[in-house]
N, C-alpha and C positions, 0 to 999 in steps of 0.2 A: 762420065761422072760430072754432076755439078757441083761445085764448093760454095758453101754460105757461108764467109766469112763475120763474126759476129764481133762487136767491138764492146767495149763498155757496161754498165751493171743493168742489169735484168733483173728488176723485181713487180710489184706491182701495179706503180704507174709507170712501165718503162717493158712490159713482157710484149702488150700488145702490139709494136712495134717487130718483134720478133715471130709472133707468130703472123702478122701478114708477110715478114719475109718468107720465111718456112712454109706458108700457104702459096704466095705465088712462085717460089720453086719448084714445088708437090705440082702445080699446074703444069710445068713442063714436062714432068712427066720423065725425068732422068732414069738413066736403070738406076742407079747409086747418087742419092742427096751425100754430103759429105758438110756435117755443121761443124766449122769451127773456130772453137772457143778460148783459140790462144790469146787473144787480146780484151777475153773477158775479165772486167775487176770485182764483179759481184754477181752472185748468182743464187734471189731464193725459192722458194716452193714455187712460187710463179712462174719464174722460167724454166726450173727443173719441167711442170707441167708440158710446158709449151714441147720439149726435147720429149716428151713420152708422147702425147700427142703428134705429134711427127712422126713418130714411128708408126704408132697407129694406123693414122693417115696416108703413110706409104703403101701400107697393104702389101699384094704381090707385085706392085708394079717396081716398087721404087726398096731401095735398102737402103735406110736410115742409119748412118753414122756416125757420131759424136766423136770429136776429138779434142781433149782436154789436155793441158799442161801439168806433168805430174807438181805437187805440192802448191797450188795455186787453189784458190778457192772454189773455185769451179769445180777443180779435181776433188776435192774435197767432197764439195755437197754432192758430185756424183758417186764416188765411193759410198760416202755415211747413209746414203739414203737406197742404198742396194741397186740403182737402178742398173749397173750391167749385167744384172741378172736376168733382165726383161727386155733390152734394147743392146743395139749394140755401140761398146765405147770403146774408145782406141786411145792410151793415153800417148803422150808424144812428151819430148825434152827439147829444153832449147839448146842449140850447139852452134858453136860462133864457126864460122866458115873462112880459114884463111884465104879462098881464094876470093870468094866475094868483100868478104871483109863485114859482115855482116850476120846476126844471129838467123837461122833457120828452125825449121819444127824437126825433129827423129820422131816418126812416128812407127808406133810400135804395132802389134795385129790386134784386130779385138778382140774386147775379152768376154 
């Protein structure tokens, strides 16, 4: 599995950026891309795009999985706009970690 950690807001002038990452992972050729979007602050039709394109672009090589933060806006524009109906998304929670002392992802199964 490879993980594309994605940071920061995704819209028009800022999607292209993500899809060359998303394209040179799809190059490697992983069984399982794993994008995710816990430390995204914005996300619109743009880079919603780029996450459907990815799956596309996986074909049978590779399985395309979105991981979102539930009630965050990401989660948001992927819920409203149906897309786990057609890709697969995994919502996840942040849970503080007494042992690290530090927030982590719960990620949950897709949906």
């Amino acid at each position: 599995m490879l993980v594309l950690v994605a940071a920061g807001a995704f819209d028009l002038l800022t999607a292209e950026q993500l899809t060359d990452a998303v394209t040179a992972a799809l190059t490697r050729r992983p069984p399982v891309l794993e994008i995710d979007l816990a430390a995204v602050t914005f996300l619109d039709s743009s880079g919603l795009s780029v996450l459907a394109r990815a799956h596309a672009d996986g074909g049978r090589d590779t399985i395309v999985r979105v991981i979102a933060v539930e009630e965050t806006l990401a989660h948001r524009a992927i819920i409203l706009t149906g897309m786990p109906s057609c890709c697969r998304c995994s919502p996840a929670r942040r849970t503080h970690s007494p042992q690290t002392g530090r927030d982590d992802l719960l990620r949950g199964p897709p949906r």
